[in-house]
C-alpha positions as YAML, in Angstrom:
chain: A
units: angstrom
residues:
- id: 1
  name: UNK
  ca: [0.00, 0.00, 0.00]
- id: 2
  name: UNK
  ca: [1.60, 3.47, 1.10]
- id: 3
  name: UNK
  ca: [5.19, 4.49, 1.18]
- id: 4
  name: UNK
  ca: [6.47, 5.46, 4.25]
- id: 5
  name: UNK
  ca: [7.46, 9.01, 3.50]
- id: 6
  name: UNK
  ca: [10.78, 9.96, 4.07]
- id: 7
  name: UNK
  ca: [10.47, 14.00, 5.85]
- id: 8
  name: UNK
  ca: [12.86, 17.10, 5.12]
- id: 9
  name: UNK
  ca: [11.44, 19.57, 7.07]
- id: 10
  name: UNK
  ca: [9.49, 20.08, 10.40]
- id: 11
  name: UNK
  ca: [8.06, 23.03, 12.20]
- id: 12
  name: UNK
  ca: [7.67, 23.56, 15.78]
- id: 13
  name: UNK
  ca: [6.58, 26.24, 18.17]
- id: 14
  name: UNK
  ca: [8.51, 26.65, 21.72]
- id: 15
  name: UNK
  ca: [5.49, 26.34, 24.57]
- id: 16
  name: UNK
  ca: [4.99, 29.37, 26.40]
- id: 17
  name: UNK
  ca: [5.34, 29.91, 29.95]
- id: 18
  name: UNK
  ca: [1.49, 30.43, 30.08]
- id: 19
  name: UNK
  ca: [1.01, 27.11, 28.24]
- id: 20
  name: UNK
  ca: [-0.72, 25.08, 31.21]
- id: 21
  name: UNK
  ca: [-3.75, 27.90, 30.56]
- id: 22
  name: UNK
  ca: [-4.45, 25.82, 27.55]
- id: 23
  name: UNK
  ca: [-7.50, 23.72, 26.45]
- id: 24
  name: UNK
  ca: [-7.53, 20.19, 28.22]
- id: 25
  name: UNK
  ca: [-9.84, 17.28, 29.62]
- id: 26
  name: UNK
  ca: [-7.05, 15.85, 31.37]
- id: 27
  name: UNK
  ca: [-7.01, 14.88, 35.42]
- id: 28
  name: UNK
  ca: [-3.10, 14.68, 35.47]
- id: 29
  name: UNK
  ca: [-2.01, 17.21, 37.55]
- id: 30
  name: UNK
  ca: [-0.51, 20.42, 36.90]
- id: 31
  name: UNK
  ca: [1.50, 20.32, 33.99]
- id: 32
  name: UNK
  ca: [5.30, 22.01, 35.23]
- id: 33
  name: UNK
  ca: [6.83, 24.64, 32.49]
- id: 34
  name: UNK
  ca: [10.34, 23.62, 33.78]
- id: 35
  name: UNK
  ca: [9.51, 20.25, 33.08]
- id: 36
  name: UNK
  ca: [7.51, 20.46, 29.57]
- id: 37
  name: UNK
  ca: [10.65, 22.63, 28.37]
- id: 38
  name: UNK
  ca: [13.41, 20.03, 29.32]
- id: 39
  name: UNK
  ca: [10.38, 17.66, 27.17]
- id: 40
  name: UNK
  ca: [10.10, 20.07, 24.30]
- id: 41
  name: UNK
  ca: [13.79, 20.37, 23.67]
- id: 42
  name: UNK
  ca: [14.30, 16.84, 24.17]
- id: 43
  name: UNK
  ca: [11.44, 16.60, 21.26]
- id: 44
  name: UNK
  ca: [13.11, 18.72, 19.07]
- id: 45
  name: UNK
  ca: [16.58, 17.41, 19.63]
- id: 46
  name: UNK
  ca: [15.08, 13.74, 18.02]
- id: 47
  name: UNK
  ca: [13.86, 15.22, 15.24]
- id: 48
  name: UNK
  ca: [16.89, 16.75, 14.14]
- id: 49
  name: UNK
  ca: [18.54, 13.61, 14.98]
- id: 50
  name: UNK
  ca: [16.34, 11.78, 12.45]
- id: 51
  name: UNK
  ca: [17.71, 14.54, 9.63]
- id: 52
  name: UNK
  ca: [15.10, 16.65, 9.95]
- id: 53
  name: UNK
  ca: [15.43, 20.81, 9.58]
- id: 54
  name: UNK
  ca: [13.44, 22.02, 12.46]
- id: 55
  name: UNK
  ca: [12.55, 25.70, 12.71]
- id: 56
  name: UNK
  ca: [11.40, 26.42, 16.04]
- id: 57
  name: UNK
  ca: [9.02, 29.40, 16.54]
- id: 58
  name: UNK
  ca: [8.77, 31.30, 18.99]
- id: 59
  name: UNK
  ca: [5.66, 31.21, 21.58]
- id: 60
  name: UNK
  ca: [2.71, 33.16, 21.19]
- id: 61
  name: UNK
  ca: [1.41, 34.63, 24.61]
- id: 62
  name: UNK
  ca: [-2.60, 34.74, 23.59]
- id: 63
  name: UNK
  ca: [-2.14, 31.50, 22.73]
- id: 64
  name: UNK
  ca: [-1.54, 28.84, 25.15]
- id: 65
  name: UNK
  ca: [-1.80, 25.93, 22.67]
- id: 66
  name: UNK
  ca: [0.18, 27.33, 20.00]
- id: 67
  name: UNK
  ca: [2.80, 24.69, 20.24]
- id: 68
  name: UNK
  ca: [0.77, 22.51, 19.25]
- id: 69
  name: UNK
  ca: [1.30, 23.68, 15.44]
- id: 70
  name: UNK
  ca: [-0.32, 20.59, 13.86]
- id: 71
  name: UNK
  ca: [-3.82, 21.96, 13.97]
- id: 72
  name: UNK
  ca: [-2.86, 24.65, 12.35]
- id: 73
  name: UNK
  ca: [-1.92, 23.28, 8.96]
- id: 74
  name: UNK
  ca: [-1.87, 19.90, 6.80]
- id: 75
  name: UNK
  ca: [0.96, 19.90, 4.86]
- id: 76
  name: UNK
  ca: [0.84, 17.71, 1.68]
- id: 77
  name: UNK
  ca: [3.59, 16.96, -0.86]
- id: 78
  name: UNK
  ca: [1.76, 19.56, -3.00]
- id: 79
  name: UNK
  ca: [0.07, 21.93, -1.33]
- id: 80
  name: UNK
  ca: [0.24, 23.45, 2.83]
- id: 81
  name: UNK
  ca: [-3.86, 24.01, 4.25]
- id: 82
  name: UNK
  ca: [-4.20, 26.44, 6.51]
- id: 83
  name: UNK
  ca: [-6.87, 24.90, 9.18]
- id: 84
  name: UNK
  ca: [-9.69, 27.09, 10.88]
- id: 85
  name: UNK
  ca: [-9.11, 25.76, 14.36]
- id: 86
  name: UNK
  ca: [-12.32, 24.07, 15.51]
- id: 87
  name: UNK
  ca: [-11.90, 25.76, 19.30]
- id: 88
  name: UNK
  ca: [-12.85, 29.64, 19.27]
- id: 89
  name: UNK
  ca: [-10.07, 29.70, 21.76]
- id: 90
  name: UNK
  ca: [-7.09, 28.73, 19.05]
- id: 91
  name: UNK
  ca: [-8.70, 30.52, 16.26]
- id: 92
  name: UNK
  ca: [-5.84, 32.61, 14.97]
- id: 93
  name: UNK
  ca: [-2.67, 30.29, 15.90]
- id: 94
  name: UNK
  ca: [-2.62, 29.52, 11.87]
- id: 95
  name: UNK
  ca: [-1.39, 33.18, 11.22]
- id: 96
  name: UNK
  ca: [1.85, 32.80, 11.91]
- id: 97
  name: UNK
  ca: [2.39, 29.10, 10.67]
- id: 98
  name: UNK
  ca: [1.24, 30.59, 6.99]
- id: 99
  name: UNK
  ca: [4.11, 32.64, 6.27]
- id: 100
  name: UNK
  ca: [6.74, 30.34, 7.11]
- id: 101
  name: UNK
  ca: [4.96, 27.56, 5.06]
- id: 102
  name: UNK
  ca: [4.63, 29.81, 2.55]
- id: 103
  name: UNK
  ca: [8.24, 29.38, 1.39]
- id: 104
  name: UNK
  ca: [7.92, 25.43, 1.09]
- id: 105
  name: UNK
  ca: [4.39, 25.09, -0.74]
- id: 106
  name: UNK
  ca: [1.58, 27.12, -2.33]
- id: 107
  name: UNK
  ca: [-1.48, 27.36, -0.01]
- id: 108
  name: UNK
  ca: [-4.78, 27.20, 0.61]
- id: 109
  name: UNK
  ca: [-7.46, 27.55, 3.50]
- id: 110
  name: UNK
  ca: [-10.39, 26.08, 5.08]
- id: 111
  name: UNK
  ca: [-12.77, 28.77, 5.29]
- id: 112
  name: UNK
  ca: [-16.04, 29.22, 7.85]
- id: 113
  name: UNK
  ca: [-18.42, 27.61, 8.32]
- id: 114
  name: UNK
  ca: [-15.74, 24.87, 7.88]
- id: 115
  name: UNK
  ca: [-13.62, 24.17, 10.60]
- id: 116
  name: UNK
  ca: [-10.39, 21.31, 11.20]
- id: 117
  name: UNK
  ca: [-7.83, 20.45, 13.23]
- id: 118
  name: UNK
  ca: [-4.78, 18.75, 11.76]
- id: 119
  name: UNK
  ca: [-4.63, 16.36, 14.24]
- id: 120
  name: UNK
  ca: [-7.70, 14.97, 12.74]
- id: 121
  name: UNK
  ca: [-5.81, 14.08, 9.45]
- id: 122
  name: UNK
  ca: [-4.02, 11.54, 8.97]
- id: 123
  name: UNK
  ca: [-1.91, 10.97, 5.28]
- id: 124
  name: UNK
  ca: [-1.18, 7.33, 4.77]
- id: 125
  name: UNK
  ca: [0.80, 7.76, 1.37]
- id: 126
  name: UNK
  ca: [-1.47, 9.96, -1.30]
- id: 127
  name: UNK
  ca: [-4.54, 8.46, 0.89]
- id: 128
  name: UNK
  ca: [-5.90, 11.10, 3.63]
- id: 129
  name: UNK
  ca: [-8.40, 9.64, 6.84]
- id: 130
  name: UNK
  ca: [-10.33, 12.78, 8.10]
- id: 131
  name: UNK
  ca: [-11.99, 13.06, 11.56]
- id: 132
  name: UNK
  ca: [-15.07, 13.90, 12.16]
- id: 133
  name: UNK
  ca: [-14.49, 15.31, 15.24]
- id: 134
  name: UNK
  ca: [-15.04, 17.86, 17.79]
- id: 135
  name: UNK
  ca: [-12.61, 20.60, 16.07]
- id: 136
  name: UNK
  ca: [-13.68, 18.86, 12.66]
- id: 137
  name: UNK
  ca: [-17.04, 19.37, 11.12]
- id: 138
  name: UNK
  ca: [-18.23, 18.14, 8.08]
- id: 139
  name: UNK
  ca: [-18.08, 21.25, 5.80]
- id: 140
  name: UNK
  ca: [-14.21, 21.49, 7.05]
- id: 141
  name: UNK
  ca: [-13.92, 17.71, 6.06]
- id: 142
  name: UNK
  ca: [-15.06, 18.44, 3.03]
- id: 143
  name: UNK
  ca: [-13.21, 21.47, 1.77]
- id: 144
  name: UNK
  ca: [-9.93, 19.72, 2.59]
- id: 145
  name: UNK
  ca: [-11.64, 16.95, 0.89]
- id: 146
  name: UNK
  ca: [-11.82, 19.20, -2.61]
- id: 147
  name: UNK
  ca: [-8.53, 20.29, -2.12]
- id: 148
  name: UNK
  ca: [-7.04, 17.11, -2.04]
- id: 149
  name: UNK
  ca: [-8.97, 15.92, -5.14]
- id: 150
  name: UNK
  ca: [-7.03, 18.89, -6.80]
- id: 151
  name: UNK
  ca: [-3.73, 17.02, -7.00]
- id: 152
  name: UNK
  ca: [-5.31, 13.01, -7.48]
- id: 153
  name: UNK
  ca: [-4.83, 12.00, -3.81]
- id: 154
  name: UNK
  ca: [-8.29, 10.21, -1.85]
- id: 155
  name: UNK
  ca: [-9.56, 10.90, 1.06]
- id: 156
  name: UNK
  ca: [-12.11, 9.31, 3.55]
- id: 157
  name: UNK
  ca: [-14.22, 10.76, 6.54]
- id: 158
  name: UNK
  ca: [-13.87, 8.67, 9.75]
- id: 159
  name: UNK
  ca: [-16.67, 9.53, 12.85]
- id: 160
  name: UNK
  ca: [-14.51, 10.08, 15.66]
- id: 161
  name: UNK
  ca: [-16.85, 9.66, 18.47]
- id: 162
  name: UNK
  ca: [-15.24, 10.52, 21.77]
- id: 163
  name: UNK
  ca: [-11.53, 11.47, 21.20]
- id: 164
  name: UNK
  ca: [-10.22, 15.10, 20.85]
- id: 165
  name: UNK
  ca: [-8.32, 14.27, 17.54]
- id: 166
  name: UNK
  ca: [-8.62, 11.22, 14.81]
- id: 167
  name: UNK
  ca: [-4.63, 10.46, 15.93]
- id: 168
  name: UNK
  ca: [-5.25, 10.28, 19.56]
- id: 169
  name: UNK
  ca: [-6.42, 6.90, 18.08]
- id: 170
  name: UNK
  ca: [-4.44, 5.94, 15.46]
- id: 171
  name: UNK
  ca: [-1.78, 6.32, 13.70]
- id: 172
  name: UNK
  ca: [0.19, 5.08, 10.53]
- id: 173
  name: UNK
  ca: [3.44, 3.00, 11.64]
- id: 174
  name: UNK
  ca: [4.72, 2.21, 8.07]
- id: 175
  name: UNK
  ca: [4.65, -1.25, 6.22]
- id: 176
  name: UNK
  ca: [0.43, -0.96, 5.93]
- id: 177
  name: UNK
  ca: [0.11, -0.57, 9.58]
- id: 178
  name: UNK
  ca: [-1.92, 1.06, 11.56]
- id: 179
  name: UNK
  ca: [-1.82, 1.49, 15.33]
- id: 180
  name: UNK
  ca: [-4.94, 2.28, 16.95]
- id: 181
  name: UNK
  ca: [-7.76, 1.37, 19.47]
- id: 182
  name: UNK
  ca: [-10.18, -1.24, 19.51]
- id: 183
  name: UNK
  ca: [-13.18, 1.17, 18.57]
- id: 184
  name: UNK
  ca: [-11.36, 2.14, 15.33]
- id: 185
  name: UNK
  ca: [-9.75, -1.23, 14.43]
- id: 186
  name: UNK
  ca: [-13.92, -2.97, 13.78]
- id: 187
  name: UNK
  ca: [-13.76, 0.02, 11.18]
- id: 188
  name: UNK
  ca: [-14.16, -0.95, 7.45]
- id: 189
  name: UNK
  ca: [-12.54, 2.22, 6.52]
- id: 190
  name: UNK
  ca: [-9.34, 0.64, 8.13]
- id: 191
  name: UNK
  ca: [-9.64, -2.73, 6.66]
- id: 192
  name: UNK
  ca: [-6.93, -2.73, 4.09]
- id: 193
  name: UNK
  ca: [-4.40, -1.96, 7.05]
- id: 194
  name: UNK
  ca: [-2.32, -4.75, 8.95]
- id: 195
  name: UNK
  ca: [-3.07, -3.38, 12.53]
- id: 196
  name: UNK
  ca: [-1.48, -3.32, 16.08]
- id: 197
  name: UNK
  ca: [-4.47, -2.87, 18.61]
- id: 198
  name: UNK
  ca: [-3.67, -0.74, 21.75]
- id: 199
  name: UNK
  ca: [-4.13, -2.23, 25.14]
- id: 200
  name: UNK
  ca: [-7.28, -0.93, 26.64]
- id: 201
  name: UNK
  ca: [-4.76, 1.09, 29.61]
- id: 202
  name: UNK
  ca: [-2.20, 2.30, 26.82]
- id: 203
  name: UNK
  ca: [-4.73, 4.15, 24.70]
- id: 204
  name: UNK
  ca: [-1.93, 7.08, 24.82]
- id: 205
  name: UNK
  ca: [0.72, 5.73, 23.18]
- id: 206
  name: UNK
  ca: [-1.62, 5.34, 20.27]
- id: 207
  name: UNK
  ca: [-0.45, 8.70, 19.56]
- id: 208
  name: UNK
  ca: [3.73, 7.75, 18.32]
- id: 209
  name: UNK
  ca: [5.26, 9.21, 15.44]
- id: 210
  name: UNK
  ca: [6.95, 7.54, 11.87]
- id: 211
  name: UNK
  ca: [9.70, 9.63, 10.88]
- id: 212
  name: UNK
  ca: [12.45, 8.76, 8.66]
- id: 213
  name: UNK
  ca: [11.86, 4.75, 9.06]
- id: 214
  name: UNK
  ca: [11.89, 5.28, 12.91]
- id: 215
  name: UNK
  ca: [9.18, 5.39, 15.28]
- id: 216
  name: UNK
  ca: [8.81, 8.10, 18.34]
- id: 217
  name: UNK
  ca: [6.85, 6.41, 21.08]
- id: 218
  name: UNK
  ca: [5.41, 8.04, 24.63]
- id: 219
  name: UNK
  ca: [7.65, 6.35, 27.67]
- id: 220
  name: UNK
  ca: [5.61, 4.43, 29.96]
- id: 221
  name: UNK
  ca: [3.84, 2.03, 27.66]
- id: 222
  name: UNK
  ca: [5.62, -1.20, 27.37]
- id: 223
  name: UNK
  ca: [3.42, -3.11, 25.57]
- id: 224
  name: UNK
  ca: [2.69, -0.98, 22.87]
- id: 225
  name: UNK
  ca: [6.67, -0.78, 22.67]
- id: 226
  name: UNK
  ca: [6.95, -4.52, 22.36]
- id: 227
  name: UNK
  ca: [3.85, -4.50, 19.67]
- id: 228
  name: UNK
  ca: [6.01, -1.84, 17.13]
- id: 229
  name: UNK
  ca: [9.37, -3.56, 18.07]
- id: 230
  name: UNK
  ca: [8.13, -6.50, 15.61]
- id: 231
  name: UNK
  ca: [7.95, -3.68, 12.66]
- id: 232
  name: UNK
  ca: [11.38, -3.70, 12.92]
- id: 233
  name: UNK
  ca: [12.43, 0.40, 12.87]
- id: 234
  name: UNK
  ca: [14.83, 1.56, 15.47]
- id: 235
  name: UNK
  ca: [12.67, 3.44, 18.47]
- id: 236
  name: UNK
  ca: [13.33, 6.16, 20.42]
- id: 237
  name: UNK
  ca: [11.05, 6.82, 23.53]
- id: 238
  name: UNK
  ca: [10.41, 10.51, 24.66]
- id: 239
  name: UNK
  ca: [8.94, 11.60, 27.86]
- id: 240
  name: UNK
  ca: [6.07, 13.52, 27.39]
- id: 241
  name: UNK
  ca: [3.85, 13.71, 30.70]
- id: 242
  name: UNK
  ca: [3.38, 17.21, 30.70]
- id: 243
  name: UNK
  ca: [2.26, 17.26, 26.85]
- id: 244
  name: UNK
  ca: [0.12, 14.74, 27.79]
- id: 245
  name: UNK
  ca: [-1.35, 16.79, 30.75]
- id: 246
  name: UNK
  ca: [-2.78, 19.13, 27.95]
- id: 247
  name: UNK
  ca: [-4.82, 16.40, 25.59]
- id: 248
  name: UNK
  ca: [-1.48, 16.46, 23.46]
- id: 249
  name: UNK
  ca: [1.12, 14.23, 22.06]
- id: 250
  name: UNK
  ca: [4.22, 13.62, 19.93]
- id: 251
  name: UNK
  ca: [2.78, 13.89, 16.65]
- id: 252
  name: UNK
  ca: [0.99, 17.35, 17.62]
- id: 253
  name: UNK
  ca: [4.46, 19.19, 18.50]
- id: 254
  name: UNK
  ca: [5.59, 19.62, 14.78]
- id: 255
  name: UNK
  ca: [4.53, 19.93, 11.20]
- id: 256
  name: UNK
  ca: [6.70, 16.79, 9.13]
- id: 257
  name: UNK
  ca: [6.89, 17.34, 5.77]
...
């Protein structure tokens, strides 16, 4: 099926130190700035080690969630969309993310009533799964949808149900596999997908990262670490408890393209 895509370029956005002020359904704790900086750079640092050209924004202050840049744009081989953020609270992070893509791609935009979230797209080769999601609505589905048409890649909606984001629960691994929960793997949308099906207490690490024929996983999930050791790619494992404190995760800290 797919290629596993070989990335050039990321983006990323520093946290600010107003970050914890962000949106979140999480009963963690408080998330420590200290902490999700030593995280962050730690984040960044892999990426670059996987021969990747990260520019790292600065934070923006009226925006807590800003470093989470991958709602704010889906970046294809052909073309960067700007999102329309489906919180009224992150409306406006995009701003700044369109310039700077600017200079890799031509753009376009999702445009109200339409909103998305990137982190309810998911590009599996020139295939894209969007979520129908809370950030996500249909008419935002479905302009991306066109767009994609544009330049011969497919595209299918997936009902998210309960999750934030499509890739809280699942995620392409390379070598036709997804990884993803029980609710999504009965999907028929999934069916032509070899699949790795999340323990029912590591739901999180359904959210780990292909880049460059290795896999970024969330510490603290052994099993789901044994599972992807079988795919055979080298792993690295990043702590991210305080992302994780804000509904985030490793593939929401950069744009990979």
């Amino acid at each position: 099926m797919a290629q596993d895509d070989i990335f050039k370029y990321a983006i990323a956005r520093k946290p600010g130190p107003n970050f914890a002020d962000g949106l979140t359904t999480s009963d963690l704790g408080k998330p420590d700035f200290t902490l999700m900086t030593v995280q962050y750079e730690a984040y960044v640092r892999t990426l670059e080690a996987l021969d990747l050209e990260v520019t790292v924004l600065e934070p923006e202050p009226d925006f807590p969630d800003a470093h989470f840049v991958e709602d704010a744009a889906v970046v294809t081989p052909d073309i960067a969309v700007i999102t329309n953020p489906g919180a009224a609270a992150r409306q406006g992070e995009e701003k700044t993310i369109e310039p700077v893509l600017a200079a890799h791609r031509p753009i376009a935009r999702i445009e109200p009533p339409g909103t998305l979230d990137g982190g309810d797209v998911l590009m599996v080769g020139s295939h894209f799964f969007i979520g129908i999601s809370e950030r996500t609505n249909p008419q935002g589905a479905e302009q991306l949808g066109r767009i994609l048409d544009r330049f011969g890649s497919t595209w299918s909606p997936v009902d998210v149900g309960k999750g934030l984001h499509l890739k809280s629960g699942v995620n392409y691994v390379g070598r036709n596999t997804l990884l993803l929960t029980r609710a999504f793997s009965t999907l028929d949308v999934f069916a032509p997908y070899e699949k790795i099906v999340l323990d029912s207490q590591e739901v999180y690490a359904g959210n780990s990262l292909l880049v460059n024929d290795h896999l970024i996983v969330p510490e603290g999930f052994p099993d789901t670490q044994a599972k992807l050791e079988n795919l055979g790619y080298p792993i690295r494992v990043l702590d991210v408890s305080e992302v994780q404190k804000m509904d985030g995760g490793l593939t929401c800290l950069s744009l990979r393209f």
